[in-house]
C-alpha positions as CSV (number, residue, x, y, z in Angstrom):
1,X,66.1,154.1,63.4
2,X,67.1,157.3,65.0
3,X,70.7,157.7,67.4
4,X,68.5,158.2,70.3
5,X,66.6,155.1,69.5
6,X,70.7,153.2,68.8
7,X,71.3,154.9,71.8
8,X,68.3,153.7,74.1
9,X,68.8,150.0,73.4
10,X,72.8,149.9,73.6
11,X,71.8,151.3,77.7
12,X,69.0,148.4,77.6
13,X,71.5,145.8,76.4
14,X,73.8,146.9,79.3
15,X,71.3,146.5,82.1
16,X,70.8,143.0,80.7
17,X,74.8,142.7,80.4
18,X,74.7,144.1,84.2
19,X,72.0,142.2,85.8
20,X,74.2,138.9,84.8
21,X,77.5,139.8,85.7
22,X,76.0,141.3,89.1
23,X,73.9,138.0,89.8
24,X,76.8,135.7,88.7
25,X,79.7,137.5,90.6
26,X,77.2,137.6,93.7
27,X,77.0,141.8,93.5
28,X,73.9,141.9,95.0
29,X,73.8,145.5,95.2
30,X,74.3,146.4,92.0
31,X,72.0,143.4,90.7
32,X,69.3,145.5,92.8
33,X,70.1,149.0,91.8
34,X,69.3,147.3,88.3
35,X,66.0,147.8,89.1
36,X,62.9,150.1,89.3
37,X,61.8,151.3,92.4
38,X,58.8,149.5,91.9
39,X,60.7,146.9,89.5
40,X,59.1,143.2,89.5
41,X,61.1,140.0,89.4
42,X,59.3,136.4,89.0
43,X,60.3,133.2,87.7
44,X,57.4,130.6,86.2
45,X,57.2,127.3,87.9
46,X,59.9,124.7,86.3
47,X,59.8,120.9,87.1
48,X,60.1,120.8,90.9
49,X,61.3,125.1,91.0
50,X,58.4,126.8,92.3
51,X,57.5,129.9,91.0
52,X,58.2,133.0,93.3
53,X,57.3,137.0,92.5
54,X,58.9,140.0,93.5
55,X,57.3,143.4,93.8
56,X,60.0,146.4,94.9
57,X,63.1,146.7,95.3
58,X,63.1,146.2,98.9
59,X,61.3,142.5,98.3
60,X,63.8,141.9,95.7
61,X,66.8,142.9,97.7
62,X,64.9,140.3,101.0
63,X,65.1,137.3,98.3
64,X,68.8,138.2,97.2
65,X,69.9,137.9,101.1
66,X,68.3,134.8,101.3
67,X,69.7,133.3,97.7
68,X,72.6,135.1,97.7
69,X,73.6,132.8,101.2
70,X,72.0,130.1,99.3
71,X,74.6,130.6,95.9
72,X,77.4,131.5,98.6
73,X,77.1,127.9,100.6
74,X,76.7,125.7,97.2
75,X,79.5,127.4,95.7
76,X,82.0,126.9,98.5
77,X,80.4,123.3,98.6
78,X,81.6,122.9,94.9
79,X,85.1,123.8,95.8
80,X,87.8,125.8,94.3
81,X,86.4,125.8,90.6
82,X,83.0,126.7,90.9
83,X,81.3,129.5,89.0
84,X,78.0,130.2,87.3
85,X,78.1,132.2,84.2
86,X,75.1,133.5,82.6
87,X,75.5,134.1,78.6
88,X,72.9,136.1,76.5
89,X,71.8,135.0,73.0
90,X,68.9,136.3,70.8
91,X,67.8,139.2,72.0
92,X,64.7,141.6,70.6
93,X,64.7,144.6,72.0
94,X,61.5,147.1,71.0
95,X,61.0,150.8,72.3
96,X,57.2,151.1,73.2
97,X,57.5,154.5,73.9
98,X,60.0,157.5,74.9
99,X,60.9,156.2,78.6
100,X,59.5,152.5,78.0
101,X,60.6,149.6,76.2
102,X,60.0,145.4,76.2
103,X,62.5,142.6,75.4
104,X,63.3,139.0,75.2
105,X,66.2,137.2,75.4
106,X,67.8,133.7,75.5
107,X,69.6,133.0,78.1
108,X,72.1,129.6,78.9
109,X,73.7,129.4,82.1
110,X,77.1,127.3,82.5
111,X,78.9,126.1,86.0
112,X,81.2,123.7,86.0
113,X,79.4,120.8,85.5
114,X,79.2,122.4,81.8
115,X,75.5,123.8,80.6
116,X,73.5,124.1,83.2
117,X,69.7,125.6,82.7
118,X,68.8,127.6,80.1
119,X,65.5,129.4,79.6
120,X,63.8,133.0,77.9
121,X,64.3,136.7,80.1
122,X,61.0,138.6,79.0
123,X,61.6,141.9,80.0
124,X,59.7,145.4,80.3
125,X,62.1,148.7,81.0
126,X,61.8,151.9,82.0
127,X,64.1,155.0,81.7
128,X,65.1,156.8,84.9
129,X,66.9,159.8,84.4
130,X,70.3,158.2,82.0
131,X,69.2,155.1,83.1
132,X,67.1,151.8,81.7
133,X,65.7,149.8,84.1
134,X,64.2,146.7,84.5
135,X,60.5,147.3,85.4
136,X,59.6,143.9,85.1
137,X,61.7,140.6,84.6
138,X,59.6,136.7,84.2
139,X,61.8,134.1,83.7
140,X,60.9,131.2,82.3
141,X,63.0,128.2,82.4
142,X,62.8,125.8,79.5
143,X,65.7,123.2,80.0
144,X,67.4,122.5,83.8
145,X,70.1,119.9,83.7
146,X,70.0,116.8,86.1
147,X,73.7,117.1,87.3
148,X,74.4,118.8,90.4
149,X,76.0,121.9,90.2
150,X,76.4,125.4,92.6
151,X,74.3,127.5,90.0
């Protein structure tokens, strides 16, 4: 593996540190400005979630105003101690090409009810200028408590 190649995932890794510290801290510019231009977020159909897609950042950034109220209200509903915390585990990370690159990653996400959903990130990036963004993020949930929580 070449520094440049060291060097291209460490910036992937921190656009998937980014994207969950943005989401989770309710940054929604900066969870936005994570993405391509034309970037793509969807999440698969889960239990009784429907599935939703995402095409642009403008679209992306017309969901977040509508979540993002949605997080807000549930969170001040949970009181004082609420929180959502989004932690990344296994994580492949594979360069398809100079400016382009695909991973997949675990992901659990605790509020305080304790472990709350977890599920897989599968991920296509592209390089803009210094930058790796996501081009495409699918979730796909795999486990969704049935406590209540503001997550």
């Amino acid at each position: 593996m070449t520094v440049d190649e060291l060097l291209a995932r460490e910036a992937i890794r921190h656009t998937m540190h980014s994207y969950n510290m943005a989401g989770d801290s309710l940054r929604w510019p900066d969870f936005i400005a994570l993405f391509a231009e034309d970037g793509i977020l969807e999440l698969e159909a889960f239990g009784n979630i429907e599935a939703f897609r995402h095409e642009g950042r403008e679209a992306i950034r017309e969901w977040t105003e509508g979540h993002g109220r949605m997080k807000e209200k549930a969170q001040e509903k949970a009181g004082k101690g609420a929180f959502v915390r989004h932690q990344l585990s296994t994580c492949t990370i594979e360069l398809t090409g100079p400016d382009t690159a695909k991973a997949r990653s675990y992901f659990t996400v605790y509020t305080q009810i304790g472990p709350d959903h977890t599920g897989d990130y599968i991920d296509r990036y592209r390089r803009v200028g210094d930058r790796w963004l996501i081009a495409h993020r699918r979730i796909c949930l795999k486990w969704m408590s049935s406590l209540k929580s503001s997550g």
